[in-house]
N, C-alpha and C positions, 0 to 999 in steps of 0.2 A: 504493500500500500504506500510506502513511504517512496518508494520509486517511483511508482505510478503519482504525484503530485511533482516531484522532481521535472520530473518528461513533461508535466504538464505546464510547470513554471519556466522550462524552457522553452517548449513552443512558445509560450505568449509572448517573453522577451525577443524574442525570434520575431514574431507576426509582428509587433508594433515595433522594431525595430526598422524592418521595411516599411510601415506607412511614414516614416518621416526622413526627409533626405538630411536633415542634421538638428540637433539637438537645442531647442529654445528653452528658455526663459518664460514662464507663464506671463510675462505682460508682453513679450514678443507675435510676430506673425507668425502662424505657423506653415508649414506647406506638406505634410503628411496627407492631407483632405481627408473627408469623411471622419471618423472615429481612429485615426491614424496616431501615435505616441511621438507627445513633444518632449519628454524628459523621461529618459527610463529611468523606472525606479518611481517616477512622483504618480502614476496614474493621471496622468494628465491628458487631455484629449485635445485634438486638432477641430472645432464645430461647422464643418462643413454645410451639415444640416442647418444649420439655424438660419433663418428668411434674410434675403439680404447680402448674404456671405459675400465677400470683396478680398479675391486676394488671400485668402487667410485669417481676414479681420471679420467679425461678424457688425452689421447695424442692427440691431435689431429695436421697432418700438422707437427709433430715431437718434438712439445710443450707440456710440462705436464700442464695441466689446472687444476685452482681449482676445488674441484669437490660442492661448490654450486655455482651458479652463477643467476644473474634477469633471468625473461623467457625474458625477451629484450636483454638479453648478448650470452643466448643460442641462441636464432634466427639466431644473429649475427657472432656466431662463425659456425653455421652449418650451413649459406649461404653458396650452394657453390661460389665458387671465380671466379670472370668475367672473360670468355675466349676471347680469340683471333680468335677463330677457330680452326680446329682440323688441325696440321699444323707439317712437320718433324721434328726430332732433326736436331738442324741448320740451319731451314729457319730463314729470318729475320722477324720482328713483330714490332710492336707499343706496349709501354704499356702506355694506356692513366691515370694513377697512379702516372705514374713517368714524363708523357708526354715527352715522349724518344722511339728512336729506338731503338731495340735490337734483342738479339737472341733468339731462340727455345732452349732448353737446361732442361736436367735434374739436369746441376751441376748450383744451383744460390742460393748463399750463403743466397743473400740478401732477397730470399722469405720466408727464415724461418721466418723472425723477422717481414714477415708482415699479418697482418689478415688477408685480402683478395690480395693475391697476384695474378696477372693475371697469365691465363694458355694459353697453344697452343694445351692442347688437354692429353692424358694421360690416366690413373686413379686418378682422385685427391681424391680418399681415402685416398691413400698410396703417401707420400712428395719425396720419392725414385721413384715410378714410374710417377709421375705427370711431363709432360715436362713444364717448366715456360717460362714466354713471360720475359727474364733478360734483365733488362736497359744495353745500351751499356757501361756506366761509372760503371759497379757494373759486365760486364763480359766481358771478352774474351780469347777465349779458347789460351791454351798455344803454340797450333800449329800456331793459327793465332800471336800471339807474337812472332815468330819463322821467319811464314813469310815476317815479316816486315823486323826483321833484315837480311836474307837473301835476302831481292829485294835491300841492299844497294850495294851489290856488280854487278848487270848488267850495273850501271851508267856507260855512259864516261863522267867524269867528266872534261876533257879535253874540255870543250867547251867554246864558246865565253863567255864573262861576261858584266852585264852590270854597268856601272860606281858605282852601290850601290855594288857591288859585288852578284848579283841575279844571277843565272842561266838562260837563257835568253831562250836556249834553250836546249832538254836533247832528246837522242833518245838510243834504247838500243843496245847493243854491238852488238847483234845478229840481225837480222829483217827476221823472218820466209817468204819464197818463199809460196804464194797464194799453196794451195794444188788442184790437177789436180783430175780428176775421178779414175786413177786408184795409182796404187802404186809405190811411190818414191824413189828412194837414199836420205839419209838426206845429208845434209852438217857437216861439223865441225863447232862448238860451236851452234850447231843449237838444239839439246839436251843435255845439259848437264849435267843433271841428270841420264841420261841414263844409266844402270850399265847393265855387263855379268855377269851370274851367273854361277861357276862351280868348278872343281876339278881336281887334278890328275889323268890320267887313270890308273884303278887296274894293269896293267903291265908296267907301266912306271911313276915315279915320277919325271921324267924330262921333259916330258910336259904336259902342262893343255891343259882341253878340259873343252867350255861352251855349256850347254844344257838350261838354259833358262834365261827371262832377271830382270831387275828390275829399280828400281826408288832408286836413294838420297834422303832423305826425310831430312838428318841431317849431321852435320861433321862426323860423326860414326853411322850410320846406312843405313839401305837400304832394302827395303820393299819390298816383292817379292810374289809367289803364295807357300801356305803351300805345295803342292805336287810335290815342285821344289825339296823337299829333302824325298828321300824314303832310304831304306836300302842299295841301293845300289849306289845312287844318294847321298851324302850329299857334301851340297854346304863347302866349303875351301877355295874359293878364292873369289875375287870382281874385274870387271875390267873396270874400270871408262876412261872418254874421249877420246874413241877412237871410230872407225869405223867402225873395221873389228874384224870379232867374230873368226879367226883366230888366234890374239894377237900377232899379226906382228911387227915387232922390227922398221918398219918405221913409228910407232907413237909414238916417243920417249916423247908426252908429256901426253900418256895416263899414268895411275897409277893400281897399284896390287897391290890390299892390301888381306890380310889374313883374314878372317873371325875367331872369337873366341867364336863366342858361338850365339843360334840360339834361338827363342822367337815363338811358336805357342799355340793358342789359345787352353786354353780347351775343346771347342766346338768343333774343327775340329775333326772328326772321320773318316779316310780313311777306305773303299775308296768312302766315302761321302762326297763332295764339299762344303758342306756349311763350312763355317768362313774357308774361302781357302787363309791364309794369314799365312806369315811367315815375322821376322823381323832378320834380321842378323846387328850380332853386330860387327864393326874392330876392327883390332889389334889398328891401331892407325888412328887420324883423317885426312879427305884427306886435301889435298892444293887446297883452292879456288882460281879457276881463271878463264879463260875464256875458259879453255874446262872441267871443275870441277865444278857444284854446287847444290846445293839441291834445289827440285820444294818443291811448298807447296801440302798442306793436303788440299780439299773439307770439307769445313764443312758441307755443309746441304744446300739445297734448291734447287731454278731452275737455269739452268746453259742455258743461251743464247749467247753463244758462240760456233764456231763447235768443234768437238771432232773427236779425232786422237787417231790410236794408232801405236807404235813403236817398232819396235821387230828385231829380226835377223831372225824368222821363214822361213821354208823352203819356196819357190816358188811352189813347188808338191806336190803332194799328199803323205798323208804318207804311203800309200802301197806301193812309191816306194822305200823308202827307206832313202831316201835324209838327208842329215845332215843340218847345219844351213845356212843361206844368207850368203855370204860373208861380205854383205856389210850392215849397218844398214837401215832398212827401213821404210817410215812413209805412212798412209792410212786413209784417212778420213773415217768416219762411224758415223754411225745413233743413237741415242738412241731410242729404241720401248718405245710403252708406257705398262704400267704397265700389260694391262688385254691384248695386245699379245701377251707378253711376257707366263703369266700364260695362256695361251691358246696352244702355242707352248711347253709348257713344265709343262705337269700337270704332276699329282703325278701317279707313277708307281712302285710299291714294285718290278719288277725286273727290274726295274731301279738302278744300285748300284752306281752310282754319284749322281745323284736326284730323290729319291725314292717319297722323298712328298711334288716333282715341284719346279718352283722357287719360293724362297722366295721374294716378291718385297720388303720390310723389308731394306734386307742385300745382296738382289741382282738386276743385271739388266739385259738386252739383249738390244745386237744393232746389227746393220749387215751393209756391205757395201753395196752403191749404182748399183753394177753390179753382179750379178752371176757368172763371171769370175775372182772374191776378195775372199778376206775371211781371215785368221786365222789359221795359221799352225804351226805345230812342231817347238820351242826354241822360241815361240812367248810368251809363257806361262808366269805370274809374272811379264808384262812388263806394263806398264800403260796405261790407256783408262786417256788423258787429253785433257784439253783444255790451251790455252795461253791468258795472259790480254795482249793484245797489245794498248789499247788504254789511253787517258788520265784519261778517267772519270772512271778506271779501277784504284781497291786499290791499286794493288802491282804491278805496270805496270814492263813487259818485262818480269814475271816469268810464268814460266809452273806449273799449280795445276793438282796435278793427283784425278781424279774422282771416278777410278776403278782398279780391277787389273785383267787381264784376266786370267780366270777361264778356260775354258771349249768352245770346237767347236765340238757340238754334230753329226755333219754330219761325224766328221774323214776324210775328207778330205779337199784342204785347200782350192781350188777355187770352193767353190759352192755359196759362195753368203749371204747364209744362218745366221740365227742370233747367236751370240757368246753370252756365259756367263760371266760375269765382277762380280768380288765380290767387295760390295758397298762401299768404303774407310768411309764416314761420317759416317755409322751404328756402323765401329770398331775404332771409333776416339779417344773414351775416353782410350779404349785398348791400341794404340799405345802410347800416349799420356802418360799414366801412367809409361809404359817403356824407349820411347827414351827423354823425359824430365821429370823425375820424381819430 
């Protein structure tokens, strides 16, 4: 027996002997490959296998590793890293690690520095595409920091106090009217993110005319559908708290600002809908106040709240002609789920909006509760939101916008039928990079 381990400790010296053409140093490159011996005697191995391999060197997860390491350390570096589940950018998550909540996210600084950092799903080949389960104290996103400082202004802080000087009680400036089945006039300061979007008519520069709508997302920004601006159509103006898509002079406390310069996605290809967003930038930033201010951004996840959308769109059909609502208008509607959506709207090559279906990815379909609703001309670029009206709600009293409407495949505006919304939290990091860089 004692022979028989002898012959066996010499083969092995022998075998890894030949995987390495000379003898390294564990922080050295190795060139054995595969499972090959960088130092006989230390059990050391050459990591071939590990994603990334260069040379000798392994990256792995965005790390350069040395390239010998114990077969116990390779193990360990090419477990994959405990998931959460396969889960959106932006849902929220547990990482039991950190034993923290947090977010879905591909931007988390903190997971490079860790060997097995939890995931929500991904490729965790590649540290770019792998989405991480990010402790709440190590992220958040800079729209959500945006949000916060914007829900300080719906306060009345005018309320009673109690002898510690506490707030005792706080209700928001506005208090949205319960929404009915069909579709409403909104009130003033009841959206006030709300923007028109439009321009000069080519035969007159003495009045503007708006063709579709949009959302405040910033003091100087305003986030709208990419196909709000064609050749002939480019947006010039913005017209913030007011009612009437007229631009009537008895809403002296709406605002008109100029538009300077316009942000769409390289991905948009007209007249192909996908990445159907556009970001206009102002001349100068608005005055917040109570008919003035910016909704937040949708990060990511499940939204159990109802959703509305608000637009100036025509009442008719567009066969007949019809220009925009006079008046602002709001409508409850549905989210579909994902597979009726891709089942109402598969892939069709002469399809020239959506050739290959919806993406549930970066887009959605919802539709309202009656056949006689729907989605019409100058609705286009305006927001699919929902409102935190409650306490146990982050940013109580603000409107996040969800989506931005895309597309009413029927062409007509009271059919019922379901509408396209391109998906706000898919293009987050997009916007993000632009109106806070």
């Amino acid at each position: 027996m004692v022979r028989f381990y002898l012959l066996v400790e010499i083969f092995v010296v022998f075998f890894f002997a030949l995987g390495s053409d000379a003898c390294q140093t564990h922080d050295q490159p190795c060139t054995g490959g595969g499972l090959g011996n960088c130092c006989g005697g230390q059990n050391l191995v050459c990591h071939k296998a590990c994603p990334g391999w260069r040379q000798g060197r392994c990256y792995h997860r965005g790390k350069t590793l040395p390239g010998c390491l114990s077969a116990a350390a390779v193990e360990t570096t090419l477990r994959p890293p405990p998931s959460d589940g396969n889960r959106d950018e932006g849902s929220p998550c547990f990482n039991s690690a950190a034993a923290s909540h947090g977010v879905c996210t591909h931007d988390c600084e903190w997971a490079r520095h860790q060997t097995h950092a939890q995931t929500c799903g991904g490729d965790t080949r590649a540290h770019s595409k792998t989405i991480w389960c990010c402790p709440a104290s190590h992220h958040e996103r800079k729209a959500t920091q945006m949000c916060r400082e914007y829900s300080k202004h719906p306060w009345l802080d005018a309320e009673r106090r109690s002898p510690t000087g506490q707030v005792s009680k706080r209700r928001c400036m506005t208090s949205l009217k319960p929404l009915m089945a069909g579709a409403e006039r909104a009130q003033l300061q009841e959206y006030p993110h709300m923007a028109l979007i439009g321009g000069y008519n080519p035969d007159s520069e003495r009045n503007l005319h708006f063709w579709c709508g949009g959302s405040l997302i910033s003091l100087d920004f305003v986030l709208t559908a990419a196909h709000c601006q064609t050749r002939k159509t480019r947006p010039t103006h913005v017209r913030l708290g007011g009612l009437e898509s007229n631009g009537s002079s008895s809403e002296p406390f709406a605002q008109t600002i100029e538009v300077v310069e316009l942000f769409i996605p390289s991905s948009y290809k007209p007249p192909k809908l996908y990445s159907d967003l556009l970001l206009l930038k102002l001349k100068q930033s608005v005055k917040v106040g109570d008919y003035v201010r910016p909704a937040c951004l949708h990060p990511g996840g499940t939204v159990k709240k109802d959703l509305e959308v608000t637009g100036w769109g025509a009442t008719y059909d567009l066969e007949r002609g019809r220009g925009l609502h006079k008046n602002l208008m709001k409508l409850r509607i549905y989210k579909q789920k994902s597979s009726y959506c891709e089942n109402n709207f598969q892939p069709d090559p002469i399809d020239r909006k959506l050739p290959e279906g919806l993406k549930k990815s970066s887009q959605l379909c919802a539709k309202p509760s009656q056949r006689t609703q729907g989605i019409c001309q100058g609705d286009s670029g305006g927001p699919l939101s929902y409102y935190m009206d409650s306490y146990e709600d982050p940013f109580m009293c603000m409107h996040t916008v969800y989506g931005i409407t895309s597309m009413n495949p029927a062409g007509t505006c009271e059919s019922g039928d379901p509408v396209v919304f391109t998906r706000v939290s898919y293009h987050l990091s997009w916007i993000e990079q632009i109106v806070w860089p």
